[in-house]
ZAMARGU-4260 file (C-alpha; in steps of 0.2 Angstrom, whole numbers, plus 5000, padded with zeros to 4 digits):
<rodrens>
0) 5185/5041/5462 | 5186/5059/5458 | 5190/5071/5443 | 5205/5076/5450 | 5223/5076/5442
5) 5231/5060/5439 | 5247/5062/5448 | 5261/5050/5448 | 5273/5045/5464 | 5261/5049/5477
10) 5262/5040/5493 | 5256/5053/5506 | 5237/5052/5510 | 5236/5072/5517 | 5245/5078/5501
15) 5235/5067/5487 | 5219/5076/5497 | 5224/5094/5499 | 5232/5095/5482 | 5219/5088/5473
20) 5226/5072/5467 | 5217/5058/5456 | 5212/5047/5471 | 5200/5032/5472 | 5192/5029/5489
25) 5200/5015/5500 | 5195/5020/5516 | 5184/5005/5521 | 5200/4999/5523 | 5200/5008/5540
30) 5183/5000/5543 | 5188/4984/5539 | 5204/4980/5548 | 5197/4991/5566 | 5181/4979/5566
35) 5191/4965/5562 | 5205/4968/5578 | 5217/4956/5575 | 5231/4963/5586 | 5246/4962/5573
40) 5240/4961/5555 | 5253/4958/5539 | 5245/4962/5524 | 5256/4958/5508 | 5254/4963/5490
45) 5263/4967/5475 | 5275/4981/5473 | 5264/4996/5467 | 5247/4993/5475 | 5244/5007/5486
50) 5253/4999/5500 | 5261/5015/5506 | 5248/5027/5501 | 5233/5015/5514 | 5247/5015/5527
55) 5248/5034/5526 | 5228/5034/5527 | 5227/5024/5543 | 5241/5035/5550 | 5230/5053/5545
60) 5215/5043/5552 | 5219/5037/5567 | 5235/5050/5573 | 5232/5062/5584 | 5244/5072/5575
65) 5227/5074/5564 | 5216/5078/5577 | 5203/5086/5567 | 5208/5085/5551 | 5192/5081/5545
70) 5194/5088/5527 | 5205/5073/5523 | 5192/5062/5525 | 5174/5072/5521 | 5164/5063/5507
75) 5172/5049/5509 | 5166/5031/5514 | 5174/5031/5532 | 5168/5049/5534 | 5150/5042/5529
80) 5150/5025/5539 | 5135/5026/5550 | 5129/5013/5566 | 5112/5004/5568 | 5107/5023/5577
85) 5111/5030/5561 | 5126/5040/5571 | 5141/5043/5563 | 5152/5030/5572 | 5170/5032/5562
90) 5168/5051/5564 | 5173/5051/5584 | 5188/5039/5582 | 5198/5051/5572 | 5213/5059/5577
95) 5215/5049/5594 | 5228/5041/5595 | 5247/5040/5597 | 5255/5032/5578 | 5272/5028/5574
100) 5273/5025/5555 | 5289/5018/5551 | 5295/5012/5534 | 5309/5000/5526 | 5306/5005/5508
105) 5324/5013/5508 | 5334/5001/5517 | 5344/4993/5502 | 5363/4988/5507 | 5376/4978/5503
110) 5380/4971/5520 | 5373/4967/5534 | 5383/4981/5542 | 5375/4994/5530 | 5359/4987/5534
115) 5358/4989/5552 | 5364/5006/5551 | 5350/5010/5539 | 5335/5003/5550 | 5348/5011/5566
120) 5346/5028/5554 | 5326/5025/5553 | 5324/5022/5571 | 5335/5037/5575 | 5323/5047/5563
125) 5307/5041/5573 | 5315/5048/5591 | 5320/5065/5584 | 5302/5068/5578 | 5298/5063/5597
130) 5310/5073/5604 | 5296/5084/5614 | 5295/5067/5627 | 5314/5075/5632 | 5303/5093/5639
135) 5296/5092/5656 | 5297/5078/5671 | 5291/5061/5657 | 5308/5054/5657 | 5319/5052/5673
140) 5338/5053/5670 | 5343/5038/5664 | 5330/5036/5652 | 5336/5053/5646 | 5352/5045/5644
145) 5345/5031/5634 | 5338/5042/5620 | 5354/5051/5619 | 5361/5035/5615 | 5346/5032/5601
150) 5358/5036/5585 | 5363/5029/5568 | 5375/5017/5568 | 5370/5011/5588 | 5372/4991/5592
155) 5359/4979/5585 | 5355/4978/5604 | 5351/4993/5609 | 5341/4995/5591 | 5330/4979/5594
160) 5321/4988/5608 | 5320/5004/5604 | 5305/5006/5596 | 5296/4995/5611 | 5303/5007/5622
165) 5298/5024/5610 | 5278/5015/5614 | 5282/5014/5630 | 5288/5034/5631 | 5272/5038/5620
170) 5261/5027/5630 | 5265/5035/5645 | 5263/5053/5638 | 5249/5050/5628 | 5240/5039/5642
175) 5235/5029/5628 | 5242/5013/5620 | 5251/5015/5602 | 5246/5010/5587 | 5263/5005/5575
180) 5261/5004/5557 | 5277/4997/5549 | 5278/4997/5528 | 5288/4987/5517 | 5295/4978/5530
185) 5304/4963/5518 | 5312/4976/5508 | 5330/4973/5515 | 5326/4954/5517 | 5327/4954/5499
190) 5343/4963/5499 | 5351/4950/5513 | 5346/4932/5502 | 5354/4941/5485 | 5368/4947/5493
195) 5372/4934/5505 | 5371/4941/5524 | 5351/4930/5525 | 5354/4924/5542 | 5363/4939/5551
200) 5349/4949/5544 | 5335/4933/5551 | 5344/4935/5569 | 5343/4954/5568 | 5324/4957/5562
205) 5319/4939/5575 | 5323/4951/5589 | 5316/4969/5583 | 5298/4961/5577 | 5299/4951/5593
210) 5302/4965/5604 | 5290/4980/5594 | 5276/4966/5589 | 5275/4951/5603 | 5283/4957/5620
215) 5276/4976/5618 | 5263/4978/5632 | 5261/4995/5627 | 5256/4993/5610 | 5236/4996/5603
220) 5237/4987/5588 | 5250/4985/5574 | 5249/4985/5555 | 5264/4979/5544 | 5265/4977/5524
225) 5276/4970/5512 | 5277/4959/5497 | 5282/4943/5502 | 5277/4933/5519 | 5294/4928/5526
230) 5291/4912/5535 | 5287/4915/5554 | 5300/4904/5557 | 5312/4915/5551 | 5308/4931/5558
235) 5291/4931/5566 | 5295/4916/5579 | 5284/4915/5592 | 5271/4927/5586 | 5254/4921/5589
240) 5244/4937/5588 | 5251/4939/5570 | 5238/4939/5556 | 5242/4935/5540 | 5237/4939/5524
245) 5241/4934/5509 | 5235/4935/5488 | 5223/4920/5493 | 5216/4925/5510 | 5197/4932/5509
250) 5201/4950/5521 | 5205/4967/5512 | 5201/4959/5494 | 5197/4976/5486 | 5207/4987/5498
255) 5224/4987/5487 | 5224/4987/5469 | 5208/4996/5457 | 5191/4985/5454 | 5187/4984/5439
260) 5171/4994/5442 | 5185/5007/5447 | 5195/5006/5433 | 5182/5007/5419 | 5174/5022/5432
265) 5190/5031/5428 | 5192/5029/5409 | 5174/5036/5408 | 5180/5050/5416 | 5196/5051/5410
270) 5189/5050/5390 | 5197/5035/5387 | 5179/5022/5389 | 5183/5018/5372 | 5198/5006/5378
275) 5193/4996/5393 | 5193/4981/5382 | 5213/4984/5378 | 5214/4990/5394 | 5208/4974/5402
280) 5220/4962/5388 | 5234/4973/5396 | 5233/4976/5416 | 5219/4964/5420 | 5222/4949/5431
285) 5228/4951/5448 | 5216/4938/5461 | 5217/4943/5477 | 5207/4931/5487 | 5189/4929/5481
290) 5189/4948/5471 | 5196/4944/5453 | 5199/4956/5441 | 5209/4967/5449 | 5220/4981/5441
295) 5238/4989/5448 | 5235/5005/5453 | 5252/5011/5445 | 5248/5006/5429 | 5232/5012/5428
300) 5238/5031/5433 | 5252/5030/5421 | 5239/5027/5408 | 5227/5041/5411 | 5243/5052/5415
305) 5250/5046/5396 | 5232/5051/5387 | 5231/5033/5383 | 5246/5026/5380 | 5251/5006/5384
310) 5267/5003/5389 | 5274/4990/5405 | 5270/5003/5415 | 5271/4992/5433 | 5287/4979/5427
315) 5294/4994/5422 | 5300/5000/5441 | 5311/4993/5452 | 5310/4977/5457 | 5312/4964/5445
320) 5331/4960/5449 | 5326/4945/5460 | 5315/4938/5448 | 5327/4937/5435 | 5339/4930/5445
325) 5328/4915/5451 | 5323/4911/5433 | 5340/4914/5424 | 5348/4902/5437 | 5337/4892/5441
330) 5335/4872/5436 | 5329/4866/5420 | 5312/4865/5427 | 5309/4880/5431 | 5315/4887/5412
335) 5305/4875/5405 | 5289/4880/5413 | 5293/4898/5408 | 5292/4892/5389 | 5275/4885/5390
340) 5269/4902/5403 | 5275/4913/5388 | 5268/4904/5376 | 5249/4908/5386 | 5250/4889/5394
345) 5246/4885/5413 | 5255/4875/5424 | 5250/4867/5442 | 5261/4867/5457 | 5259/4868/5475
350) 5263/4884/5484 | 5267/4888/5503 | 5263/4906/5505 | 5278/4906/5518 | 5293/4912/5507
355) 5308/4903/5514 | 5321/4912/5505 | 5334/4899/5510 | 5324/4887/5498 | 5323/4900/5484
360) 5338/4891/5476 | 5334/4872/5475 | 5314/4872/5476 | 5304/4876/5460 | 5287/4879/5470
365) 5298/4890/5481 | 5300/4900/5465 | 5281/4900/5462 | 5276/4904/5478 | 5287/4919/5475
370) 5281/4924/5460 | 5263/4922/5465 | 5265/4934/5480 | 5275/4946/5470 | 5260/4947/5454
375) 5271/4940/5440 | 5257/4924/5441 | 5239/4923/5444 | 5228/4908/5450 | 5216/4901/5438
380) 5210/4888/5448 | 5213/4879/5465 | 5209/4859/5470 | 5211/4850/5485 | 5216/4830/5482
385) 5203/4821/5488 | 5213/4804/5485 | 5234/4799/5485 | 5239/4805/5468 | 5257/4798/5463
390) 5269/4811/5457 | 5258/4825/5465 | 5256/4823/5485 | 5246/4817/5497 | 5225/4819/5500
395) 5224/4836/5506 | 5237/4844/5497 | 5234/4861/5487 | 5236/4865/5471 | 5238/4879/5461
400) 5234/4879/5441 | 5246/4898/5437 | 5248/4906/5423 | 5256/4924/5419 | 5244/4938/5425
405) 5243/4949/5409 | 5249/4956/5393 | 5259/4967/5404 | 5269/4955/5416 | 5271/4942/5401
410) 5280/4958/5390 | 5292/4959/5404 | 5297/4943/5406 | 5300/4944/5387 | 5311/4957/5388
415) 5318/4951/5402 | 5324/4935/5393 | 5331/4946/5378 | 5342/4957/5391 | 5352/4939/5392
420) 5356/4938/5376 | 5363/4957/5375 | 5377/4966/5368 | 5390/4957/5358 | 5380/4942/5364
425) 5366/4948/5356 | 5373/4948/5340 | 5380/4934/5339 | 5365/4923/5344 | 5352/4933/5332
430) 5365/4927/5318 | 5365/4910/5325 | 5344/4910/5322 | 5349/4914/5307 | 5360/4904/5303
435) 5348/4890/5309 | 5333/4896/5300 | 5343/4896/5281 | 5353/4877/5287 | 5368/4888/5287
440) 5379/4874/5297 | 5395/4882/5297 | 5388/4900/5302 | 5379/4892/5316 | 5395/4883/5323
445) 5401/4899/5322 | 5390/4910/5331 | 5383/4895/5344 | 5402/4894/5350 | 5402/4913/5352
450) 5386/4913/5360 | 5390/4900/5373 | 5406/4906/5376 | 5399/4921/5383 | 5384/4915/5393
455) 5388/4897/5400 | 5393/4905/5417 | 5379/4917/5416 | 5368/4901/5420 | 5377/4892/5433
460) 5369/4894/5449 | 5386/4884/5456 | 5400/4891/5465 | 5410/4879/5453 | 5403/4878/5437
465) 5402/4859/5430 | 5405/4853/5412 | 5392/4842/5415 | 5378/4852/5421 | 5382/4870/5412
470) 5376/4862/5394 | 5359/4857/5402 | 5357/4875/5410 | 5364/4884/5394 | 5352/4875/5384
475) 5336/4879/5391 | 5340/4896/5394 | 5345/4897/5378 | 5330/4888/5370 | 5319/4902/5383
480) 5329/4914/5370 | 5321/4905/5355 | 5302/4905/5363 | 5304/4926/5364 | 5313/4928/5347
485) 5304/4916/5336 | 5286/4916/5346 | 5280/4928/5331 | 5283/4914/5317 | 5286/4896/5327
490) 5281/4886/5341 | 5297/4881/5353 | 5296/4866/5363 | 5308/4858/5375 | 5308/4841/5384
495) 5292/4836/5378 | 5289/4816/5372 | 5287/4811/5354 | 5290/4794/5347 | 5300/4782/5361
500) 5309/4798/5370 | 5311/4814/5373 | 5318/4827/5362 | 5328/4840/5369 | 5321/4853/5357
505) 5307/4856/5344 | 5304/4871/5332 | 5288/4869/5323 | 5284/4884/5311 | 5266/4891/5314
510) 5266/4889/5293 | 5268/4872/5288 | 5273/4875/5272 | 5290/4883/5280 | 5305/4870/5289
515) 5304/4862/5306 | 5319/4859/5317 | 5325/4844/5330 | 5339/4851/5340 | 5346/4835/5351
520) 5361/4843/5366 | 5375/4830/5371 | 5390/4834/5383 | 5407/4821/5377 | 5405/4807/5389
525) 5420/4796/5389 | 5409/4783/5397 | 5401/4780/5381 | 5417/4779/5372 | 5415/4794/5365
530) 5434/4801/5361 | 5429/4819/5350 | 5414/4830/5349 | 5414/4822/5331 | 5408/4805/5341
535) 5397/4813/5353 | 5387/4821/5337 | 5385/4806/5331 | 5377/4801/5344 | 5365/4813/5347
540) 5360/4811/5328 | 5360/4790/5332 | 5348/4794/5347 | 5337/4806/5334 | 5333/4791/5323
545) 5335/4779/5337 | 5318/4789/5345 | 5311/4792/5331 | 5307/4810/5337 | 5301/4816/5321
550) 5287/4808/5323 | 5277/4822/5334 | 5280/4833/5317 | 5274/4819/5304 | 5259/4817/5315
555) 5256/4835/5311 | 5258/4835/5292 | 5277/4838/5290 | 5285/4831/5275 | 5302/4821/5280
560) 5309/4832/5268 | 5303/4848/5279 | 5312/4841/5294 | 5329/4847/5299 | 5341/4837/5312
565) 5354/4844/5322 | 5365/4838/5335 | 5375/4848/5346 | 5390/4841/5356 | 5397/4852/5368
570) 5416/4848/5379 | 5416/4864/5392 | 5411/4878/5383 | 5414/4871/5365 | 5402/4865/5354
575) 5401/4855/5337 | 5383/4855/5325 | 5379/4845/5313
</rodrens>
């Protein structure tokens, strides 16, 4: 660390070190991943951890465009490392070799036609910095030709080779192999599962990671970053020499992200030492392998840069919009296990570090798996079964016990769950709380029928949304509504077991001295001769009393008298309460 200024939105290594930028020292990265020499390494990590910022470090390290540019890297670890002879062994290898740095953080589209003429315009970019290969006797005539033809828009073809054959040119000049470092390379993979192009986009990137990472003889080593692992299967096929690693692996642990040693190192500095504990409550809790307590960089900047002050500095930026769509769509499951995350429970699952984003829809650990490698959860603990367990797996199975990673990440889920309920909507579901809270029936009736009116297709995940299954989606999402709103002043349960059944909802007032609620959701099922919403509440009252639900809450020390009932029956997207 230094006593420089703590500047935001820095991503270039040579810039933070000539202009004087707050900088903490990773370059033992460098050490690190060239002792290791895994051929091709992906390293994945959460959105705002210095990906970009290390990538632009190795490149200034090891490019020969840097050849002796020594004052980038004076007084710092890499600079320092010494051999058994007490030489300086780092030292020589700077500045030697050929780099392409390449990255994807900008290719966002709509289509799959907009995204290969994005990664075409990339590629296009990487030859015209190269264009002194086109002086002098390198190229022959048809070679020429071929990087004449290297322009945006050019046929997927013709781009799934070219940066194998840009190694080759370099390779051939240089009379050295070449070292490709490729960032954020899941970015539009992201863009292609939401917006429905996935497998064009798979067939596309199969044959440019093939060609640039497998089949290129002329390539030294490569380096590639990103947030998620996409499954090799997907777009990695065939690539044995690929090292992956993840949030749980045990390589570069402390390389991206602050230590906490860092972080409170800062604060001193920075005459803030007075808050590490607040600090710590807020953007503490990121495991990466076996280094816990590790901070996102962003975060911790944003807050020396503010004098101090806390704020969702890191859920902030871009890149919630997948998250929010996997939790506001997903099953019931998956809402449910948000209502005990937010209200500071654990849960155990079993995640495959492989993101298979065709799975993203109909597997819950899928969804895990995704918000572990993206930071929005952290491991508490890990555990091999040693025996058959029924309803978990088979002996040898991992799991993972998760929870949200820190004040920070659980504010945004928060906020993200309100921004469901927003404008008119809004409105008309803070009046239904209301409504509920004072046994205001017929202002509830109102409001709920507004209120689903306006957000029963906002959680369907189906192309053709189903009486049956929309109240069973509404309801947890809404109930996910009430754990945000009412966290303050109640405890919301969904789904849980009390007397013979389960209820479908619970609101148990943190003082006992105030009302509890039992909320029980029907959809009008003729099947059970059920001919009006007026038999279907009935029902649901019937089932109530039949379960004896109440019984969790006089267990606690609520009065009968304390306990309110409510039924709600809902045909399509209207609902009865009583």
């Amino acid at each position: 660390m230094n006593e420089n200024r703590a500047g935001l939105g820095y991503q270039d290594f040579e810039e933070v070190r000539t202009q004087h930028i707050f900088y903490i020292d990773k370059t033992d990265f460098i050490r690190e991943w060239w002792e290791y020499a895994d051929k091709v390494t992906l390293i994945t990590r959460p959105r705002r951890f210095g990906k970009t910022l290390n990538m632009s470090m190795t490149e200034c390290f090891f490019s020969n465009k840097y050849e002796n540019r020594s004052d980038l890297f004076e007084g710092l670890s890499i600079w320092e490392e010494k051999d058994f002879n007490g030489e300086y062994r780092y030292r020589k290898l700077q500045g030697t070799f050929p780099v392409i740095f390449l990255s994807f953080a900008n290719v966002k589209a709509a289509s799959y036609e907009e995204m290969v003429f994005r990664i075409t315009k990339v590629i296009t970019d990487l030859y015209n910095k190269n264009d002194y290969l086109l002086g002098g006797n390198l190229l022959n005539e048809k070679e020429q030709k071929y990087y004449q033809e290297i322009e945006p828009g050019m046929s997927s073809e013709l781009a799934s080779d070219a940066i194998n054959t840009m190694t080759g040119f370099m390779q051939r000049y240089y009379d050295q192999k070449v070292i490709i470092i490729l960032d954020e390379y899941d970015t539009p993979m992201q863009d292609a599962w939401i917006l429905g192009y996935w497998e064009e986009a798979v067939r596309f990137f199969s044959g440019l990671f093939n060609s640039t990472f497998k089949t290129n003889k002329y390539l030294e080593r490569g380096l590639i970053t990103g947030i998620t692992r996409v499954a090799k299967e997907s777009i990695f096929t065939g690539m044995n020499n690929l090292d992956v690693i993840t949030t749980t692996s045990d390589k570069y642990t402390t390389a991206f992200g602050f230590t906490e040693e860092e972080v409170f190192t800062a604060l001193d500095d920075a005459g803030l030492g007075e808050q590490k504990e607040k600090v710590k409550k807020w953007y503490d809790g990121f495991i990466f392998g076996t280094s816990t307590d590790i901070y996102n960089p962003w975060s911790i900047v944003s807050f020396i840069n503010k004098k101090g002050k806390y704020d969702t500095y890191w859920s902030n930026t871009s890149g919630n919009g997948l998250v929010n769509q996997l939790i506001q769509k997903g099953n019931p499951d998956i809402k449910q296990t948000m209502e005990d995350l937010l209200q500071g429970n654990s849960f155990e699952a079993e995640i495959d570090e492989k993101i298979v984003f065709d799975q993203l829809n109909g597997s819950a650990d899928a969804v895990w798996s995704l918000l572990l490698a993206t930071g929005y959860l952290k491991v508490l603990n890990v555990r091999t079964l040693d025996m058959d367990e029924e309803g978990l797996g088979a002996e040898g199975d991992v799991w993972y016990t998760l929870t949200i990673t820190n004040l920070e990440t659980k504010r945004m889920f928060r906020k993200m769950i309100k921004d469901w309920f927003k404008n008119d909507t809004e409105v008309y579901y803070n009046e239904f709380i209301k409504a509920l809270l004072n046994d205001n029936v017929k202002k509830m009736n109102t409001f709920m029928n507004k209120v689903a009116l306006n957000t029963f297709s906002f959680f369907d995940s189906g192309n053709k949304p189903s009486d049956q299954t929309e109240p069973e989606r509404f309801y947890h999402g809404f109930v996910l509504g009430m754990v945000v709103n009412l966290s303050d002043t109640y405890k919301v349960r969904s789904n849980r077991e009390s007397g013979f059944g389960r209820y479908d909802v619970m609101i148990e007032p943190l003082d006992k001295t105030k009302k509890a609620y039992i909320l029980e959701f029907k959809v009008l099922d003729s099947d059970e001769d059920e001919e009006t919403l007026e038999d279907t509440l009935a029902n649901a009252h019937a089932q109530i009393e039949e379960k004896q639900y109440e019984a969790e809450l006089i267990s606690s020390g609520y009065l009968p008298e304390q306990i309110r009932k409510y039924g709600f029956a809902f045909r399509g997207k209207e609902c009865l309460i009583g």
